[in-house]
C-alpha positions in Angstrom: 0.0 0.0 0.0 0.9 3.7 -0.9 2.4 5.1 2.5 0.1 8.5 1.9 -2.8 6.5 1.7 -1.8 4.4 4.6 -0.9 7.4 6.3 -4.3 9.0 5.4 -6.2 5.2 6.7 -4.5 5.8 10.5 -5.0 9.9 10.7 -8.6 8.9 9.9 -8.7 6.1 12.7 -7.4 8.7 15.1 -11.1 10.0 14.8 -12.3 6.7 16.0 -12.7 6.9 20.0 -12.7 4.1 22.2 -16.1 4.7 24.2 -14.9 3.5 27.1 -11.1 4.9 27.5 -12.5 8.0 25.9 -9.0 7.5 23.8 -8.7 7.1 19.4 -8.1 3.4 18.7 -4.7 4.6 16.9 -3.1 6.3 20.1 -4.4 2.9 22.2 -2.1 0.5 19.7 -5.6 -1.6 18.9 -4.3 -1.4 15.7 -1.8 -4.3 14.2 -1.4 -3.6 10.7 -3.9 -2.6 7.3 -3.4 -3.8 4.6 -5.1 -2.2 1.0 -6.1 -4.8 -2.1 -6.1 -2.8 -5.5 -9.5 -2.7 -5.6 -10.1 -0.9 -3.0 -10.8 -3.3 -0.2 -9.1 -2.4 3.1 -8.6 -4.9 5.8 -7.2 -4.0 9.3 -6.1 -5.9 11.7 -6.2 -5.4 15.1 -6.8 -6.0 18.9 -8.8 -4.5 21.7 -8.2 -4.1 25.1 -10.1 -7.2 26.5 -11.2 -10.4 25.0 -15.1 -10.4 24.9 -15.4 -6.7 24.9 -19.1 -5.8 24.5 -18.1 -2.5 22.5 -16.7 -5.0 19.3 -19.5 -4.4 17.2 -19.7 -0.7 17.9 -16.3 -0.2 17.3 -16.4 -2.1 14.1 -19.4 0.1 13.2 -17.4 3.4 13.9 -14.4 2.4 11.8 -16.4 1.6 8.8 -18.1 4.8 9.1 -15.1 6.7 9.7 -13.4 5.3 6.7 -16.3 6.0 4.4 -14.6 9.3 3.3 -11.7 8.0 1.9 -12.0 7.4 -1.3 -9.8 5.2 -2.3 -11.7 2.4 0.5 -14.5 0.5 -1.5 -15.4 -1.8 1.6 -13.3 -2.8 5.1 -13.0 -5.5 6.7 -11.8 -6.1 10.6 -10.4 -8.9 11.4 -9.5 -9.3 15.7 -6.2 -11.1 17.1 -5.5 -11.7 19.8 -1.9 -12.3 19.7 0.1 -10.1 20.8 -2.1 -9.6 23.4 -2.8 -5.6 24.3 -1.2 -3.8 27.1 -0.2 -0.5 27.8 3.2 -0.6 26.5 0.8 -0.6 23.1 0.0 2.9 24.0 1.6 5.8 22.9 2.5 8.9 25.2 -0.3 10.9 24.3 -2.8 7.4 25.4 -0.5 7.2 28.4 -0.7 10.7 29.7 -4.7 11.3 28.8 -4.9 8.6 30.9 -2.7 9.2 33.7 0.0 6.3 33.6 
């Protein structure tokens, strides 16, 4: 994938805030990798803080939406690992400091 584009994908997931942490997903480190087919289908990859969460679908829901103004994404898929497992050190500083750690 083009880095601008990829670069354009996580400044627009920035925009996508964790409902419970009050935090973007990118500044959390849910998110493992993206990865862009040449037609236009994005997948991402990533985690979230705990196994089970009962926010999954609504975060799902909010990254779709969120994406929908990019262009260059015809559909996105999410796919959820677990491995490696989340934990702070995921964070950046920014996560880290809103959050008092």
């Amino acid at each position: 994938m083009q880095s601008e584009l990829e670069d354009k994908i996580m400044a627009t997931l920035t925009n996508v805030i964790d409902p419970e942490l009050r935090i973007d997903i990118v500044n959390l480190g849910l998110i493992n990798h993206i990865e862009m087919a040449s037609n236009g289908d994005l997948t991402i990859n990533m985690t979230l803080t705990t196994m089970g969460c009962p926010l999954t679908g609504v975060l799902e829901e909010m990254i779709i939406n969120a994406l929908k103004i990019i262009p260059e994404v015809k559909t996105t898929k999410i796919e959820l690992a677990w491995e490696p497992a989340w934990g702070i050190d995921r964070m950046s500083r920014y996560a880290k400091m809103a959050l008092g750690l």
